[in-house]
N, C-alpha and C positions, 0 to 999 in steps of 0.2 A: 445486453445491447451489442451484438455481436456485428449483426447488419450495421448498425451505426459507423462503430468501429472501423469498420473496412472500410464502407464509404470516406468516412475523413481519413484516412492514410491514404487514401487516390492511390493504392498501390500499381506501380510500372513494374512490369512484367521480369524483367532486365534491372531492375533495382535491389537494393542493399536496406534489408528492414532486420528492425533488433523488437522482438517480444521480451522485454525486463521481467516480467513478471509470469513464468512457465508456465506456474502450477498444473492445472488439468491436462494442459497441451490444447484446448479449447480452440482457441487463437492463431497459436502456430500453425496449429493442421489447415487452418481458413487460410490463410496469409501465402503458406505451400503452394495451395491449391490456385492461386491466383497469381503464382513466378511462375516465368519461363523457363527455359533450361538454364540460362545465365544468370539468373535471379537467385538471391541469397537472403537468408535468414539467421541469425542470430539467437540466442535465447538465454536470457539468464536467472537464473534458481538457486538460493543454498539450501533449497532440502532436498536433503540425500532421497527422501521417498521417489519424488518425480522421475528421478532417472530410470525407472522401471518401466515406462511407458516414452520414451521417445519416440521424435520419427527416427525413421530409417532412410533416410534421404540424404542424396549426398550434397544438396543446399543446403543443408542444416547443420549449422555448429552449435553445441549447447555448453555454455560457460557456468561453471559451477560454482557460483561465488552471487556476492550481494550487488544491486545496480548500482549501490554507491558507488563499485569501483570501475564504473560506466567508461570510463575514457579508455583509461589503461589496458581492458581488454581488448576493445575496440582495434585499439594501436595493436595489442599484441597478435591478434587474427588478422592484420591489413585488410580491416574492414573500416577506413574512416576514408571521405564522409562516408553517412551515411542518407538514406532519401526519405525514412520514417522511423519512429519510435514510438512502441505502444507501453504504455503501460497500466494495468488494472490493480490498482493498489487494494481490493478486497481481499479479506483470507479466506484463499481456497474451500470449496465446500470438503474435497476429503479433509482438509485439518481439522473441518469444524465438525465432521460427522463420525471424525477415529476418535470414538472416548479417549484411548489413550492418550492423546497427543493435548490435551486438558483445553480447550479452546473454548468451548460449549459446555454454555453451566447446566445446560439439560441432559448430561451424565454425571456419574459420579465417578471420578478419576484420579490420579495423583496431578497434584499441581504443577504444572510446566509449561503452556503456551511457548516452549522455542520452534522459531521458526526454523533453524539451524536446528536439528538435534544432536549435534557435534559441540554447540556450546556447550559450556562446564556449568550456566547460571539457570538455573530454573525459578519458576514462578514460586516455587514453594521456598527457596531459599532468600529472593526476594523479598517474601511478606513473610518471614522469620527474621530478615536479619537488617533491613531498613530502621529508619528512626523515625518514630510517630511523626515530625514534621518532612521528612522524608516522603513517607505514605501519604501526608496532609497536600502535596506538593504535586503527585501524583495526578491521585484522584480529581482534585480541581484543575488541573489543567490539561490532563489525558482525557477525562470522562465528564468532566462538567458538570461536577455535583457540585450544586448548590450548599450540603452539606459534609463535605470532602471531611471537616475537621472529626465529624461525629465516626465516619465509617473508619475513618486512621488511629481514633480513639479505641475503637472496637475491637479491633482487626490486636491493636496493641494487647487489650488487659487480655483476648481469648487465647494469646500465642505465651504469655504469661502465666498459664494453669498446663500448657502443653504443646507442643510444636504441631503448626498448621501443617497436615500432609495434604489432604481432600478437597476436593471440590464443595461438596457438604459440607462438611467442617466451616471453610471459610463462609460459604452462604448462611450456615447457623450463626455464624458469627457476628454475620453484619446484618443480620435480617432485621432488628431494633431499629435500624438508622432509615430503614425502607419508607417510613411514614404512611402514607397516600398513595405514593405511587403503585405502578402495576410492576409485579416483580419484575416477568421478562426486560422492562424497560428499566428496571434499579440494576436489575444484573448486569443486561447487557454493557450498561456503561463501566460497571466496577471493571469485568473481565477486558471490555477494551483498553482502559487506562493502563490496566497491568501489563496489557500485552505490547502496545505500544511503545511502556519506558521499556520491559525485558529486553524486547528486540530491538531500541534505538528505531523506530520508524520514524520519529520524525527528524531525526538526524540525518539518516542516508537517505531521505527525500529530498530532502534539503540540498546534499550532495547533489545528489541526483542530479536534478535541476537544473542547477548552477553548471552543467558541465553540459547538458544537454544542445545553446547554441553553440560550443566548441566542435560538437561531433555533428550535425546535422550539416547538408549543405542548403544553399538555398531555395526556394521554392522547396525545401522539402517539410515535412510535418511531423508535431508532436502530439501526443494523443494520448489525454489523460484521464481514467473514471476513478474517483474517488468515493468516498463514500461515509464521511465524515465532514464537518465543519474546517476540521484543524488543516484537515488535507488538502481542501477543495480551495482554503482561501492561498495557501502557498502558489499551489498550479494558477489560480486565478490574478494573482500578484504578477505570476512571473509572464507570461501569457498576455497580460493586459501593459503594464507598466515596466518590467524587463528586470525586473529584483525583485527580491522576497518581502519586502519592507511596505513595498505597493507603492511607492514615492513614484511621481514622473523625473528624470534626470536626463537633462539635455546639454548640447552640447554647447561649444564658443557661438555658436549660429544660433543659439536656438529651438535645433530638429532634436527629437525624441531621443533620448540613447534606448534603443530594446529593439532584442534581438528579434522578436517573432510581431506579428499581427494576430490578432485574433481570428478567426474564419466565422465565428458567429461569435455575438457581444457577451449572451446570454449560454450559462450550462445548458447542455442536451439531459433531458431525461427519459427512463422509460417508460413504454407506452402502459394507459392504463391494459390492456393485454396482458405484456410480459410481468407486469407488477402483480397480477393474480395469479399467474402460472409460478412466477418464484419473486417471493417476498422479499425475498434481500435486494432485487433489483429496486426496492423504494426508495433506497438513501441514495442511491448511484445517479453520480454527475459527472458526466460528460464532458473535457475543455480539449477546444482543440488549437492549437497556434500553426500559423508557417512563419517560415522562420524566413527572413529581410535579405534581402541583396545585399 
């Protein structure tokens, strides 16, 4: 939803916009392409990959680090406020389509999901060295298994005959607990749950967030495509009700305390088009706030 995108950031030509979320460079190049000469860009990534493909433009600063630590950079390039923020919380299709980098249960890899490949903590040491309620804790609230307890049970007694390296390995492992389901759909959840506690995603989202009316001015916009439940309903809390909790919280008066208005009530999704040309745009939702005088 790239056209969308743009559209809700109303980028000004002459404006200060931050891309959190780099990956392909996708975004950035768009965003470039619609600044003035005085216009600036921002972009932050902690994978080492992405820096192989920058622009080469002298608007563009690219921060090497996670958007939880969103403000601090900000201040540190005197680039605050700013007049937009995008962020596309999806994992990158190069993460998902480099076997190596273990993301996609449709190779066979060593286990790792770090979005960071600087981290010390891989997937594989993860689901070797958790505690079956650990894993149980996981699964049902990263991935939303109905039977979270059964797949942590598994995952447990097969790492018990030999240490889980593979991709294989662990899908042998849990395939018992599959039931009914359609694998693509039992997998895809195990591997997101994993990947989400590895990387802390909902923590530096959460961060994120919380700091984003600090740095925004006003009339300016934030711009969020998630693609999950767990994701969509934090951005749609904060966006709607001005905390993550979703509460309304007003003041001695009365008036609303939250930083942003909505721009439209309802997620944007994309078109049946784009959802056929690439399937991953089906879970993808759209929120957009500006943010309050």
């Amino acid at each position: 939803m790239l056209a969308e995108c743009l559209e809700a950031l109303q980028i000004q030509p002459n404006g200060t916009y931050v891309d959190v979320t780099f990956g392909g460079g996708g975004h950035s190049r768009a965003i470039l392409e619609r600044l003035g000469d005085h216009g600036r860009l921002l972009a932050f990534d902690q994978d080492p990959d992405v820096q192989a493909h920058l622009p080469q433009d002298g608007r563009f600063t690219f921060v090497d680090a996670n958007f939880r630590h969103l403000k601090r950079f900000l201040r540190l390039h005197g680039a605050l406020p700013v007049d937009g923020i995008l962020a596309d919380l999806g994992v990158s299709s190069h993460q998902f389509d480099e076997a190596e980098r273990g993301f996609s249960f449709r190779f066979d890899a060593e286990l790792d999901m770090r979005m960071d490949t600087r981290a010390e903590r891989s997937a594989r040491e993860l689901l070797n060295e958790a505690s079956e309620e650990e894993l149980r804790r996981i699964f049902r609230l990263y991935g939303e298994l109905t039977n979270a307890g059964r797949v942590a049970k598994l995952v447990v007694l097969a790492r018990s005959k030999g240490e889980l390296r593979t991709i294989e390995q662990l899908k042998a492992a849990i395939a018992p607990a599959m039931g009914n389901d359609k694998p693509a759909k039992f997998y895809a959840k195990v591997f997101q749950a994993l990947r989400i506690e590895l990387n802390e995603e909902m923590e530096a989202l959460q961060e994120f967030l919380l700091q984003c009316a600090e740095v925004i001015k006003p009339g300016g916009r934030l711009v969020v495509m998630s693609y999950h439940s767990l994701e969509d309903r934090l951005v749609k809390h904060l966006v709607k009700q001005g905390n993550l909790e979703g509460k309304v919280e007003k003041d001695f008066y009365g008036n609303d305390l939250r930083p942003f208005d909505p721009v439209i009530g309802r997620a944007i999704v994309a078109s049946e088009a784009e959802q056929l040309e690439n399937p991953r745009a089906r879970s993808a939702k759209l929120r957009i706030g500006e943010r309050r005088a």
